[in-house]
C-alpha positions as CSV (number, residue, x, y, z in Angstrom):
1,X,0.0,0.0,0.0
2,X,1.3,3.5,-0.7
3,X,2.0,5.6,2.0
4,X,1.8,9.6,1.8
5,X,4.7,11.5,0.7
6,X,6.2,13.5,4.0
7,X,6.4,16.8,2.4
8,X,2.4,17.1,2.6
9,X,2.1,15.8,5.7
10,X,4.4,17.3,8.3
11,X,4.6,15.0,11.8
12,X,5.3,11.7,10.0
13,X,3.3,9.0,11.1
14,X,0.8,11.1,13.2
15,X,-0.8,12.9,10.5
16,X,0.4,10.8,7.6
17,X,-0.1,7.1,7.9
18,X,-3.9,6.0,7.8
19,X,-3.7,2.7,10.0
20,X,-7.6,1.7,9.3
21,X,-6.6,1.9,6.0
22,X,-3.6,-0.2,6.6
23,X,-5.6,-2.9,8.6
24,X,-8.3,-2.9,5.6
25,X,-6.0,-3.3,2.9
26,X,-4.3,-6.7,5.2
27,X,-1.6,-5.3,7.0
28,X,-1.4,-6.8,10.2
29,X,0.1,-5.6,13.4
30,X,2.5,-7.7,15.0
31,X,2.3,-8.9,18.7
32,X,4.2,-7.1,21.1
33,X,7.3,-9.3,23.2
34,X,8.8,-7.0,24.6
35,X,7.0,-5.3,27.7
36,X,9.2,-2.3,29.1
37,X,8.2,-1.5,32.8
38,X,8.8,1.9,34.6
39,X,9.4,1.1,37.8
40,X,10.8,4.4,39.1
41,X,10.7,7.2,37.3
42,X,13.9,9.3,39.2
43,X,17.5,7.9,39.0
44,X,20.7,8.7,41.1
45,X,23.3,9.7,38.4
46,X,23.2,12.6,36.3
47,X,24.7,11.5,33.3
48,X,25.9,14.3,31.1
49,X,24.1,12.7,28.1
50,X,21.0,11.5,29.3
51,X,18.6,11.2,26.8
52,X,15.5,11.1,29.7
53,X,16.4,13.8,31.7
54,X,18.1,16.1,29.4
55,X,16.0,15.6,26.4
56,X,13.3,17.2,24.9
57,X,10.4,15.0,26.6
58,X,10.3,15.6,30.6
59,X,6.9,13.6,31.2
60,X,9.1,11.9,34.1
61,X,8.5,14.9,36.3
62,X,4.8,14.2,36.6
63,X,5.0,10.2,37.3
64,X,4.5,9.3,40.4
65,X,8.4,8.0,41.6
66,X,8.0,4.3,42.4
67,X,5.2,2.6,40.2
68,X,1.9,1.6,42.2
69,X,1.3,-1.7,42.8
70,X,-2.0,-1.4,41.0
71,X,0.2,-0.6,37.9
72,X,2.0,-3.4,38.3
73,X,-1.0,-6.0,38.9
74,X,-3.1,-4.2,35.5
75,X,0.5,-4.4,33.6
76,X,0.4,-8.2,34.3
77,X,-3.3,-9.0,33.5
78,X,-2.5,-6.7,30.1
79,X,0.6,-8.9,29.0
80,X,-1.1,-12.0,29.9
81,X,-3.9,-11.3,27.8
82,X,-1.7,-10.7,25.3
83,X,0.3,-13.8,25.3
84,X,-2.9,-15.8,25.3
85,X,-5.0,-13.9,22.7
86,X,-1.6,-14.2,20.2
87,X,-0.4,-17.2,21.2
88,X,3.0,-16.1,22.5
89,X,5.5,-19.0,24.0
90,X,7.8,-16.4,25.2
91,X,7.5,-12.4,25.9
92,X,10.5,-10.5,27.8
93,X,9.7,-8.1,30.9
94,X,11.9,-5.4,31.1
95,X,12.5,-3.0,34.2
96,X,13.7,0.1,34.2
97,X,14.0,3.9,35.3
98,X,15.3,5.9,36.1
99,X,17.3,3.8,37.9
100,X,15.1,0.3,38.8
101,X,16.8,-0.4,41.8
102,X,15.7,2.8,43.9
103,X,12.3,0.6,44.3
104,X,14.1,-2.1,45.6
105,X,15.3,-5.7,45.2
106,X,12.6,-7.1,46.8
107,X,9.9,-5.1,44.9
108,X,11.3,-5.9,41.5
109,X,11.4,-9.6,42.9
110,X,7.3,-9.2,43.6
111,X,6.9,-7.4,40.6
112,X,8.4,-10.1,38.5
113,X,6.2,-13.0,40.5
114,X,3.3,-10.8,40.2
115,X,3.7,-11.1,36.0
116,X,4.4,-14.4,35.7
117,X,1.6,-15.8,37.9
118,X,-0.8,-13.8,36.1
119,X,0.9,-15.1,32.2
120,X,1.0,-18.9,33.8
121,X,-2.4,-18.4,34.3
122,X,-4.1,-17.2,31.1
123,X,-1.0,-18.5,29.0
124,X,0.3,-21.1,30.7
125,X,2.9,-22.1,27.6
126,X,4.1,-18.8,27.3
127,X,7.5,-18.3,29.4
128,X,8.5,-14.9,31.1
129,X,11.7,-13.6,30.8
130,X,12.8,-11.0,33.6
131,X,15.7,-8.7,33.5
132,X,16.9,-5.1,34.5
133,X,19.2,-2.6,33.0
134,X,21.0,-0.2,36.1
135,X,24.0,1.7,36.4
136,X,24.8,-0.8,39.1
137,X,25.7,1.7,42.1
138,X,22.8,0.1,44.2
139,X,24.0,-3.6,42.9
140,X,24.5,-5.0,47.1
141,X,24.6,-8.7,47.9
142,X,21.6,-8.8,49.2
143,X,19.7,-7.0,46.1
144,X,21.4,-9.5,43.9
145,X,20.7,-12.2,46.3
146,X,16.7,-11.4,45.8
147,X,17.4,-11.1,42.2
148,X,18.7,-14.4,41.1
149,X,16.0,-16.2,43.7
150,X,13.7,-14.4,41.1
151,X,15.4,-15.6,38.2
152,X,15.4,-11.6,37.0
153,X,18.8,-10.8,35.1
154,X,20.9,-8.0,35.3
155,X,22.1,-5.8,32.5
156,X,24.2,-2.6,33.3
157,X,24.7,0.3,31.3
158,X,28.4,1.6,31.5
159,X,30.6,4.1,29.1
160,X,33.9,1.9,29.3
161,X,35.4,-0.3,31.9
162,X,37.2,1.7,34.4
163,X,37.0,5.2,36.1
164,X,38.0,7.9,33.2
165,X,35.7,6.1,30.5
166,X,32.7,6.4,32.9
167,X,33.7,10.4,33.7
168,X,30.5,11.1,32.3
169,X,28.4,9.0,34.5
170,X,28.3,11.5,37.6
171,X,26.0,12.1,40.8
172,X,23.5,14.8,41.2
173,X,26.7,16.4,43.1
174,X,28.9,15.7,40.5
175,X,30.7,13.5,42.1
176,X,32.1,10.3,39.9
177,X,30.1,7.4,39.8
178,X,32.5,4.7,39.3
179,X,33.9,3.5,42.7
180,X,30.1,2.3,43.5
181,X,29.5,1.1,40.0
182,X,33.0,-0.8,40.2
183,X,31.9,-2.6,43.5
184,X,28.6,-3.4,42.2
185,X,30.1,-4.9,39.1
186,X,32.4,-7.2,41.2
187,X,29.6,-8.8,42.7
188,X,28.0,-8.9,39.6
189,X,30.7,-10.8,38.1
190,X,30.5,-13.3,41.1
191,X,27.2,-14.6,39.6
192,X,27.9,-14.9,36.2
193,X,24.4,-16.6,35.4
194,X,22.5,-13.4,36.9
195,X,24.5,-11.2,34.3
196,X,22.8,-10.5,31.2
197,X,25.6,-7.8,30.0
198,X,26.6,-4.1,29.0
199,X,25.3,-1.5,27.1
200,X,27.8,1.2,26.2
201,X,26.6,4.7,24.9
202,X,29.8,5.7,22.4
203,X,31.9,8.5,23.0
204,X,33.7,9.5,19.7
205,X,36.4,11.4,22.0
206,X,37.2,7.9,23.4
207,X,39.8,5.1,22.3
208,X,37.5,2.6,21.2
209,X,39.9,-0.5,21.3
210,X,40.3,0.9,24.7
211,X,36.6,1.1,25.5
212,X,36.1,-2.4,24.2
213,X,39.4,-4.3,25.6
214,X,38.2,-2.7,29.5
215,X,34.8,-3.8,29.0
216,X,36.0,-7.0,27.6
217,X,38.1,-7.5,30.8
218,X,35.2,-7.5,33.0
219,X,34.0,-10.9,31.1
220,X,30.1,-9.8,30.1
221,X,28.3,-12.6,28.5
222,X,27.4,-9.6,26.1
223,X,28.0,-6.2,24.9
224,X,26.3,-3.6,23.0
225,X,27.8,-0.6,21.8
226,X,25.0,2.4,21.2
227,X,24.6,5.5,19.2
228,X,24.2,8.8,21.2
229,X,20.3,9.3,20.9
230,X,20.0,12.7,18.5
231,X,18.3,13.4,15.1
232,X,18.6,15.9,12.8
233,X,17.2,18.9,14.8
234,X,18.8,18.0,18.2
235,X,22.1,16.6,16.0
236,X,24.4,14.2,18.0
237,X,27.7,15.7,20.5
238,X,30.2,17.2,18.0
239,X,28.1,17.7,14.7
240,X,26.4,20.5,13.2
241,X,22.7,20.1,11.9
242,X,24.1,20.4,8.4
243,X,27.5,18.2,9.0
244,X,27.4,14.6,7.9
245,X,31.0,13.6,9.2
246,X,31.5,10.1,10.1
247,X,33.3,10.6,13.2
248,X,30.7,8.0,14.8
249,X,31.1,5.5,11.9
250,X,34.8,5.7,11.8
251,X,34.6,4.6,15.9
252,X,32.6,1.7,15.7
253,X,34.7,0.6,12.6
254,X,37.9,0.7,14.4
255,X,35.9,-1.1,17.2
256,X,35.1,-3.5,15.0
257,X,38.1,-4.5,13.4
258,X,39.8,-5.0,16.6
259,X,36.5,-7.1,18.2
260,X,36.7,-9.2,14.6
261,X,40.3,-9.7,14.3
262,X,40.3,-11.3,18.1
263,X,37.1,-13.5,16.9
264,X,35.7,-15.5,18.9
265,X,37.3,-14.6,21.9
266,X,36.2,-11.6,24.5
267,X,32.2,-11.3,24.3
268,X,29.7,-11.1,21.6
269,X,28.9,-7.2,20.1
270,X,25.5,-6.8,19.1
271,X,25.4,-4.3,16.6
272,X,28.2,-5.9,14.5
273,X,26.9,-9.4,15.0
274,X,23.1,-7.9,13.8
275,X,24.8,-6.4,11.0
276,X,27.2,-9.4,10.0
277,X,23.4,-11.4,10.3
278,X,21.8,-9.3,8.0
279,X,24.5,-9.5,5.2
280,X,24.2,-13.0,5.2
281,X,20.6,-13.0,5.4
282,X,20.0,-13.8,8.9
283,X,16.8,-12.1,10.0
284,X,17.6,-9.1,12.3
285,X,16.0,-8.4,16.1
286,X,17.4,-4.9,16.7
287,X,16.4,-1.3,16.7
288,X,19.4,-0.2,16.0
289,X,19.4,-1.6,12.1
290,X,17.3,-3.6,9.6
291,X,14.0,-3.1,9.0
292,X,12.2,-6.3,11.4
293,X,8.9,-4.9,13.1
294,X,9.3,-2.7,16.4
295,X,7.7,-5.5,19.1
296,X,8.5,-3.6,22.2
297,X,6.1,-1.1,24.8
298,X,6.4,0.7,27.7
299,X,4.5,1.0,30.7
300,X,5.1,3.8,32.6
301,X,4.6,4.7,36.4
302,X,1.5,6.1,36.0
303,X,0.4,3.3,34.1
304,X,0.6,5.1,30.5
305,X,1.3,3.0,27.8
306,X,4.2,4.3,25.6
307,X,6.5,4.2,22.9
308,X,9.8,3.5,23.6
309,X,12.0,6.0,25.3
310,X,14.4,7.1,22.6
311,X,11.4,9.1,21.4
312,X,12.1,11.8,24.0
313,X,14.9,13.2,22.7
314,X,12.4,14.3,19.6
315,X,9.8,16.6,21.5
316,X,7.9,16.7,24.6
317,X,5.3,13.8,24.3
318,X,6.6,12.1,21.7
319,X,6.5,8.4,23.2
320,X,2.9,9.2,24.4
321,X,-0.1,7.0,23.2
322,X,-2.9,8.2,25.0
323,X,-3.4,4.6,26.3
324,X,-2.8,3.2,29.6
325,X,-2.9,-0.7,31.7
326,X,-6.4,0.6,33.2
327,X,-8.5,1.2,30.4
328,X,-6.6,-0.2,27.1
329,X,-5.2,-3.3,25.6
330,X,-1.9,-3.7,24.5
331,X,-3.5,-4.9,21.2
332,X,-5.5,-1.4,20.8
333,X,-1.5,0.2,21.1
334,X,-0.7,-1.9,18.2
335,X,-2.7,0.6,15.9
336,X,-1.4,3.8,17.3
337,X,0.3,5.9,14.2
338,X,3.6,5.3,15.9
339,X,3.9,1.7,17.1
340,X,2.6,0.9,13.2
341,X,5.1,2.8,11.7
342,X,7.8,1.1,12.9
343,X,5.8,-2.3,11.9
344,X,5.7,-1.2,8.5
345,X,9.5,-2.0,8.0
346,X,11.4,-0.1,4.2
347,X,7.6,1.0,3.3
348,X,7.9,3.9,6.8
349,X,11.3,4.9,5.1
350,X,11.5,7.7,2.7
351,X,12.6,7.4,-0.6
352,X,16.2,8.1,-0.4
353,X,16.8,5.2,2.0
354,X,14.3,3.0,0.1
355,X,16.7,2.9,-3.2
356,X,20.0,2.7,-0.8
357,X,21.9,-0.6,-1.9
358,X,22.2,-0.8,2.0
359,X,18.8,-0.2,3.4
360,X,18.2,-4.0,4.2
361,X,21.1,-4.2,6.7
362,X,21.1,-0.1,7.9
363,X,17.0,-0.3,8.1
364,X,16.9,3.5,8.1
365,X,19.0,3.1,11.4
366,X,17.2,3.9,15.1
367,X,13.3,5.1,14.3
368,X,14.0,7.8,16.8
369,X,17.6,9.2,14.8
370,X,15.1,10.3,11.6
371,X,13.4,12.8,13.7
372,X,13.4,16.5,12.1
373,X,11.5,19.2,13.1
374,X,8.3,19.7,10.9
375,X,8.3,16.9,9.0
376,X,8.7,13.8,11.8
377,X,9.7,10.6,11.0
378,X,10.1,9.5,7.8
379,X,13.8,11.0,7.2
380,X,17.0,9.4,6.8
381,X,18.9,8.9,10.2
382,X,20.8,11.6,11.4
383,X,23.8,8.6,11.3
384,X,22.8,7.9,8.0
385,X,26.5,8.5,6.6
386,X,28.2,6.5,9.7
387,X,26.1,3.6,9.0
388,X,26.3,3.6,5.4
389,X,30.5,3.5,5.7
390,X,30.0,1.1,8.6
391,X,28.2,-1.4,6.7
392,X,30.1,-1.1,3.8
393,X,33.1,-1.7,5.6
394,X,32.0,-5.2,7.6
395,X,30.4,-6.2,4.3
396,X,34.0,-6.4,2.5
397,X,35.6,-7.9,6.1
398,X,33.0,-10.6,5.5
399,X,33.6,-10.6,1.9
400,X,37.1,-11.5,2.5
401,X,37.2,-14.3,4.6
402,X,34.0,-16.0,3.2
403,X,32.5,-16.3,-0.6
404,X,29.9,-14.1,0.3
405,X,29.7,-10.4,-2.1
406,X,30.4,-6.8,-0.7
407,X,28.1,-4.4,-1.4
């Protein structure tokens, strides 16, 4: 089905994409999986790059801190009747913040019991996945204790693996952040099963063999190396709104090399391993390229059903639906302009991406990276040139060590 050109529709999907259309013409929505829950809206760093607290969306200051247990209890009875009406064998509950562990280990513990029970009991074939993604400060022996009893995994979100990579990653007195997260991590590391790895916002100023080989050292069972959430009107640290360097490109291509040429040991990287997928043909699972349909929400502390967070660095209620656990479905979220747009895959990408001999592995990039002022969504990524070179690049690595083509 053809979808409206941007230039006569400013605030691509919202006013643009006709979803009763979409579902007459036979486009289905796909179930949700992923289930994102808010369970405290305030954290206890002050990251210089924050994408929640710094950006352009600050809905956080009206949610109430910790999420109600009523929140929690409609959440659950909303995913299981989602898993049973679609049939799901799996979804994934996600907490976070904030910072998730300012409502407690043995809250999250409850939370996660409270889900399950109510999935085992309207799907009773569908498993539930737990985990949490913290900055690890609050990461005790007694709070991981509670957490592996829950079977709830840990992720941790860190810029590098010692003190002057993570000089970003300060209090709300600007104090550093490391010596706590350090000490949390070496408990971590104690329970390797409760680990479910790093996420590491890049930092073009940074050494990235050096950001890789430290984070390496501390033996994750995975790592993922992000983009700096930006788009073209709020561009990313160091670039003009006009400037299409490749400063970000050129880091994750050195980072890359190095994590290749030392193949297969130190721990898997996402992004290149998605990407290395995709040029073989391997269907793809992340946001941050390919074009495979967005199957994650958000609940909020209030209860609000949302978009996912990246959104906020594009206005203020951006990742709002209108929805909430109290009143609405997940499947009614499943036709809001936004969550369909990112279902659509290369059709919600304009048409300078769409005849790109790369879009199938790039995907347009991060939904949330194509965000410009007055016209939305459906723009290239702000990274556009960083993941064109990047791509190209792992696509003649791969070339030369198997008999597969570059592009």
């Amino acid at each position: 089905m053809p979808l409206p050109a941007p230039s006569s529709h400013p605030w691509w999907p919202h006013r643009a994409l006709d979803v009763a259309g979409l579902r007459r013409a036979g486009v289905r929505p796909v179930p949700f999986r992923q289930f994102v829950l808010k369970v405290h809206s305030r954290c206890n760093l002050a990251c210089t790059y924050c994408y929640v607290y710094r950006g352009a969306d600050q809905s956080w200051r009206e949610r109430p801190p910790r999420v109600p247990e009523p929140v929690v209890a409609h959440t659950a009875r909303r995913i299981a009747e989602h898993a049973a009406g679609h049939g799901l064998t799996a979804v994934h509950l996600n907490f976070h913040g904030g910072e998730p562990l300012l409502a407690g280990a043995d809250f999250l513990a409850g939370a996660a019991a409270t889900v399950r029970a109510a999935v085992h009991a309207r799907a009773p074939g569908c498993a539930v996945h737990v985990s949490l993604q913290t900055n690890a400060t609050l990461l005790t022996d007694r709070a991981l204790a509670a957490l592996a009893a829950a079977d709830v995994r840990v992720g941790v979100s860190l810029d590098g693996g010692d003190a002057a990579l993570n000089g970003r990653r300060v209090t709300h007195a600007g104090r550093p952040s490391w010596p706590a997260a350090a000490r949390g991590l070496r408990r971590l590391t104690a329970r390797p099963g409760t680990w479910a790895g790093v996420l590491c916002t890049i930092d073009p100023r940074s050494d990235p063999v050096r950001v890789y080989e430290s984070l390496a050292a501390l033996r994750p069972p995975s790592l993922d190396l992000l983009l700096p959430h930006a788009n073209w009107s709020s561009p990313p640290p160091g670039r003009g709104p006009a400037e299409e360097a490749t400063r970000y490109g050129d880091w994750l291509i050195t980072a890359f090399d190095h994590w290749f040429a030392r193949r297969p040991a130190g721990p898997p990287v996402r992004i290149f391993r998605e990407i290395i997928g995709l040029l073989l043909g391997v269907p793809g699972g992340a946001e941050a390229v390919g074009t495979s349909p967005l199957v994650a929400v958000v609940v909020d502390t209030d209860g609000a059903i949302e978009q996912v967070d990246s959104l906020k660095t594009a206005y203020e209620g951006a990742p709002a639906t209108g929805l909430d656990v109290f009143r609405h479905s997940f499947d009614e979220a499943l036709d809001h302009p936004g969550i369909a747009a990112r279902q659509l895959g290369p059709d919600a990408l304009p048409d300078a991406c769409r005849a790109c001999p790369v879009v199938a592995v790039c995907g347009g990039g991060n939904y949330a990276h194509r965000y410009r002022a007055g016209s939305g969504f459906r723009n290239r990524s702000v990274y556009c040139a960083d993941l064109y070179k990047l791509v190209r690049h792992v696509a003649g690595r791969i070339a030369e060590v198997t008999s597969a083509p570059g592009l």
